[in-house]
Structures are given as C-alpha cells and as structure tokens.
N, C-alpha and C positions, 0 to 999 in steps of 0.2 A: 188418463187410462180409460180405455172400454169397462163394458161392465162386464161379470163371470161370464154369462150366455154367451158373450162376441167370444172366449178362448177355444168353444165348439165350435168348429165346420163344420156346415152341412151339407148335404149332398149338393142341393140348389145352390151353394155359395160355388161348392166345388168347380159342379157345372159352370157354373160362370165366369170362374176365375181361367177355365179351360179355353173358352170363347174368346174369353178377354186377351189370352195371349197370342191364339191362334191369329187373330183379326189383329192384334199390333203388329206381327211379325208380318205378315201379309203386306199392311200400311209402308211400315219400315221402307220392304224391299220394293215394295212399289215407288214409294219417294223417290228413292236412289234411282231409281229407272226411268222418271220423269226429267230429274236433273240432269240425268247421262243425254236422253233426249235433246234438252233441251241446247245442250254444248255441241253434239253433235250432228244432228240434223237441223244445218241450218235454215232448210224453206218456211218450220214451223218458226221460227226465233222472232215472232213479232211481238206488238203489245200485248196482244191478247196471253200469250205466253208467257210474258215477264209477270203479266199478273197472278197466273195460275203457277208460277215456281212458288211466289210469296204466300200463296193460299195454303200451296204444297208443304211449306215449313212449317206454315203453321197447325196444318194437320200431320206434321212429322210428329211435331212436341207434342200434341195429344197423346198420338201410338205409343213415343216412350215412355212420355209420363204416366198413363195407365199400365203398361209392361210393367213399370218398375215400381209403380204400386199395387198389381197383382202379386209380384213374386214376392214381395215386403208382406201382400196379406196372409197369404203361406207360410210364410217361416215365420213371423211375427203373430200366426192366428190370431187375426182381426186387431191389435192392441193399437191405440194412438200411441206414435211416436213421432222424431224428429224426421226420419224420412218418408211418414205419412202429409207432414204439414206439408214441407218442399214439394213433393208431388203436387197434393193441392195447390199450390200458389203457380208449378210450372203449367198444370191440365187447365185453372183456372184462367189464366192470361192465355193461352194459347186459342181455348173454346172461345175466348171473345174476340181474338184476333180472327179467327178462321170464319165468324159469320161477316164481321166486316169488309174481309176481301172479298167474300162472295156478294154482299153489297158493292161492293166498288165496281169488280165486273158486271156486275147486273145493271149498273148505273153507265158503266160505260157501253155496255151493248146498245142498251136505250138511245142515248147520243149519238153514236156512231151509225146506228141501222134508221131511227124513225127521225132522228134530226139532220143526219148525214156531214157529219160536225167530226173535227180531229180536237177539239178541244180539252177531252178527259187525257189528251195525251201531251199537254203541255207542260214544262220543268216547273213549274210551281205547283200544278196538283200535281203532278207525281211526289214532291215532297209534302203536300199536305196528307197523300194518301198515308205515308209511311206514319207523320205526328198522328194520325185521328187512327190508324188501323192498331199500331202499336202504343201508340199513347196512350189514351183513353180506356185501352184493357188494363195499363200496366199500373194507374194511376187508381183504379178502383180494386183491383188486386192485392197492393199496398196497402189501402183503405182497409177491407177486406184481413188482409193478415196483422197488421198494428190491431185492429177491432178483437183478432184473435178468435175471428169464426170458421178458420177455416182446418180441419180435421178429419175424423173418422167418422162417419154416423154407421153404429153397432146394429142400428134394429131397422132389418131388412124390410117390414112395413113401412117405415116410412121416411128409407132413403130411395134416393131419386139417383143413383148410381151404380155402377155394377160390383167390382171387387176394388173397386181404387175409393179415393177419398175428395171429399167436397164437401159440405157443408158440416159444421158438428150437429150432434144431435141432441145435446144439452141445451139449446138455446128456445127458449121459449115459443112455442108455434107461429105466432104471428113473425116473430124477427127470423126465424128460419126461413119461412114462405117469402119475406121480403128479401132477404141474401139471397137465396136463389134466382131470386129476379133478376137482382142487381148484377146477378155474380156471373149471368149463363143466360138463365130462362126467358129472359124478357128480351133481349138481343136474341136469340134464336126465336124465338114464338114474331119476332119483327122481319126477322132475317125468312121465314116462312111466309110471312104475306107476302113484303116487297118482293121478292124474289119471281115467287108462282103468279103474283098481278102481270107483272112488266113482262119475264120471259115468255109466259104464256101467249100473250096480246104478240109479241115480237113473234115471233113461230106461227101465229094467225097469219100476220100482216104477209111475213114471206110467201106464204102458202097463196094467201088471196092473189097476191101479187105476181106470181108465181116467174120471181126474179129472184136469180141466185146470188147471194151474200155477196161476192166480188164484184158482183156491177150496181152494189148499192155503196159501197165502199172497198176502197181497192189493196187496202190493207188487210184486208179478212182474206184468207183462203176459204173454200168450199166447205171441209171439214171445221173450219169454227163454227157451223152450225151446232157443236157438241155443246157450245158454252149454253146453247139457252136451253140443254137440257141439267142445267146443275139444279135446277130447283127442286127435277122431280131424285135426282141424285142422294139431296139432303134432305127431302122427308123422307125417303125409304129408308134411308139409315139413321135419323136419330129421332124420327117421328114418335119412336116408342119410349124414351124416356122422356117425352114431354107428354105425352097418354098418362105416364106415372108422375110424374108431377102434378096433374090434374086430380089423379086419385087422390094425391095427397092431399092438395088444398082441397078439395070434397070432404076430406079426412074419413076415408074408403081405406079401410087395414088391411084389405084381401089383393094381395098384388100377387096376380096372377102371375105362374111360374114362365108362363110362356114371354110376357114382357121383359121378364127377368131377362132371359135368356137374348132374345133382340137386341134390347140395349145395349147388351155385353158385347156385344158382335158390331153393332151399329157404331155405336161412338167412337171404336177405335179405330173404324173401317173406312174412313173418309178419303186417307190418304190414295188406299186401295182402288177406291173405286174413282178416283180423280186417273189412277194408270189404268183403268179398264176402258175409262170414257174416253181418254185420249191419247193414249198410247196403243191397247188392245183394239179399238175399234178407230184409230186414226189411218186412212188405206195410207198418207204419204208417211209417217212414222213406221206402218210394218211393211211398207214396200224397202223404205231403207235398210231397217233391220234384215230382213231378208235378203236383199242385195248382199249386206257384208257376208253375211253366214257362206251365202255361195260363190262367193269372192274367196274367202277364208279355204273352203271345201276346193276350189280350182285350185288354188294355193299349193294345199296339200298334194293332191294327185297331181300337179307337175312336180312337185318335189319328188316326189314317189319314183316317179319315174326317169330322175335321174339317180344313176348309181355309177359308182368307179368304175375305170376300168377294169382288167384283171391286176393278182395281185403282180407281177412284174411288171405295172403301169403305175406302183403303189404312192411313188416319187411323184408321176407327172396328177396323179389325180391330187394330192398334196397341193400342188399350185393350181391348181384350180379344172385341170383336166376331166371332164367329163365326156361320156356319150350318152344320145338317148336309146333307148330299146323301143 
C-alpha cells in the first residue's frame, strides 16, 4: 500500500494523469492506423515496414498500459495494488522492447544504406530479432517482478514516471537507481546514443552524396528516408523523463512541473508519432488514403443519382430498372 500523502491528488498529478490519457488515446488510434496501412497499401509493405508494425506493438502496450494505469491511479488514488503491479510488468517489457526495435532498425539502415547489404533481412536474423527484441525484455521483467520491485512509487520527487507505475519506492536508493537502469533507463539512454550516432552520420552521407535512397538500395522507397529521422522522434518524446532520472540520481527533490508534464505526454506518445512520421507525412500512404475517400465520394454521387423510375415503374425498378437524370 502507498502511504496516506499518495490517497491526495494533486493538481500536478491531476494534470498529468490528463496528458497521460490524451497521448495514449492519440497512440492507440494512431497504431491501428499504421497496421490498417500497412495491409492496405501495398507499395509501402517492405522490410522496413514489417519492422516498424513490431516497433508499433510495442509502443501500443506502452499507450495501454499507462491508459490503464492512469485511470487505476484515479479511482484507486494513487494505492499499490494488483492492477498497478500487471501495468508495471506489461509498460515494463514493452519500454524495452520498443528501444530494441528501434536498435534493429537503426542497425538495419546502417547495413543496407552505408554497407549496401540485404543481410539484416535474412530468415535467421529475422528470428533472432524476435528472441533478443522480445526475449531479453521479457526475461529481465520476470527478474524484475519475482524480485518484487516493480509497483507504485507515491512520492512524486522521486519517481521517474507520470501517473502509471514502475519502480517501487520503498527500495533503498541505490537498488532503485539500479532497477531503473535495468528495467528501462539504461536501454533508452543506449537506444539514444546508438540511434542519433549512426542515423545522423546516414542522413550526412545521403546529403553529401546527394543520391536518393532507391539507388543506394532498391528496396527502400523515397519516403524511407523517415526512418533516419526516429532518433530525433525519440528524444523529443521521452528525452524528459530521462532529464528526471538524472535529477534523481543527482538526488535533486525539485522536479519541475513542466517535466512533469512532458513525460506524461511523451512516453505515451510514441505510437503517435510513429503515424505522424509515417503515415501523416508519408505523400504515398496519404496519396492512397485520399484516393479511396474520393473513390468513396464518386461512389456516392453516382449513386445519388440514380433513382427509380416513377412510381407505376415501381415493379420494373424492383428488378433492377433504373434511369439517370
């Protein structure tokens, strides 16, 4: 159980628990609009794609699993319970799947653009990607919940989260700062070098080079130049609770309101902004979306404008008799 303090919201929790659901539900419906994408428009459906659905799931379970440990912090006012742990344990494996796949892509850009190599796309790493992306989270997660570290931390100085749950806050400072390493922070603070090193130098080399991604490799379309902008994707959104983490191991009590607020927004917002980068701003994804709509819209207005004849035609329009006007 919390202690008395955590049975009061505060305004600042308030806020953030507001953030927190706005940006999952945002996440959510952006996922699903990825996945729709990705069945449907088939010109995008290459590798690069199949990596970014896997990335997309695993920032789905983030979005839920903070949704549903915001609206648990609300009716439960702040209390550890059983559906705070589960949270924890699904947000937990999810945050370290989700940096991994963004390592895999990142790794696979690399390959394919400066080595000019189809090898990250062979049936054996494709199955090692799944054991090390999924495994390895799921394995130290496990670790992580038999250990029995994983809960509610009540005192908003010095949790490294927004209204959902991760680390407890009973555990002795140094093994807290170590679980979060373990558990999240150290895999993101890794997933933040390697990423902005390699994408960056790759988006150099194109520019210097100034050869379009399809004639460096023939499996990229034009528009995968989005993928080497995931790195600046992922520190705009979850830059700010690793800014709090650092206050904390500083062991700095004054956590600014405005971080507060960020993170809340940021961690749940991956999904989001995974359908902004490539879906909203992909021209052949919204050239097809647009196509159906006005496909749909012609649809309609021929329909429109057929209608029965009069009604002592009532029989023949019945079998199928129509005129145009």
């Amino acid at each position: 159980m919390s202690n008395n303090s955590s049975m009061i919201i505060s305004p600042i929790e308030y806020a953030s628990a507001g953030c927190t659901i706005g940006s999952s539900l945002l996440s959510i419906c952006g996922a699903f609009v990825i996945f729709w994408t990705y069945g449907r428009v088939s010109s995008v459906r290459n590798f690069q794609r199949t990596l970014l659905i896997w990335l997309t799931i695993a920032d789905l379970m983030i979005a839920s699993g903070n949704l549903a440990g915001t609206i648990d912090f609300l009716f439960n006012k702040g209390v550890d319970n059983d559906v705070c742990i589960a949270q924890s344990v699904v947000t937990t494996f999810a945050s370290m799947a989700s940096f991994f796949w963004t390592l895999v892509i990142t790794v696979h850009m690399m390959v394919s653009i400066q080595f000019k190599s189809d090898r990250t796309r062979s049936a054996v790493l494709k199955v090692l990607y799944h054991l090390i992306c999924w495994g390895v989270p799921g394995i130290i997660t496990l670790v992580a919940g038999l250990w029995g570290v994983l809960g509610r931390n009540s005192n908003s100085n010095t949790a490294v989260t927004g209204s959902w749950c991760w680390i407890k806050d009973d555990l002795p400072y140094l093994d807290r700062i170590t679980w979060m390493l373990i558990t999240g922070k150290g895999w993101e603070i890794t997933c933040f070098i390697l990423s902005f090193s390699v994408l960056v130098l790759l988006k150099l080399k194109l520019y210097l080079s100034r050869r379009r991604l399809r004639e460096l490799n023939a499996d990229f379309r034009d528009q995968d130049t989005h993928y080497l902008y995931l790195w600046l994707l992922l520190w705009l959104l979850r830059v700010w609770g690793t800014v709090r983490f650092l206050l904390v191991c500083s062991q700095n009590d004054d956590n600014v309101t405005f971080l507060i607020i960020l993170h809340s927004i940021g961690d749940s917002a991956q999904a989001f902004g995974n359908f902004v980068l490539f879906c909203l701003l992909d021209k052949e994804v919204m050239e097809h979306i647009k196509n159906m709509y006005f496909c749909s819209r012609l649809e309609n207005v021929e329909h429109e404008r057929l209608i029965p004849t009069s009604e002592r035609s009532t029989n023949k329009a019945k079998r199928g008799s129509y005129i145009v006007i």
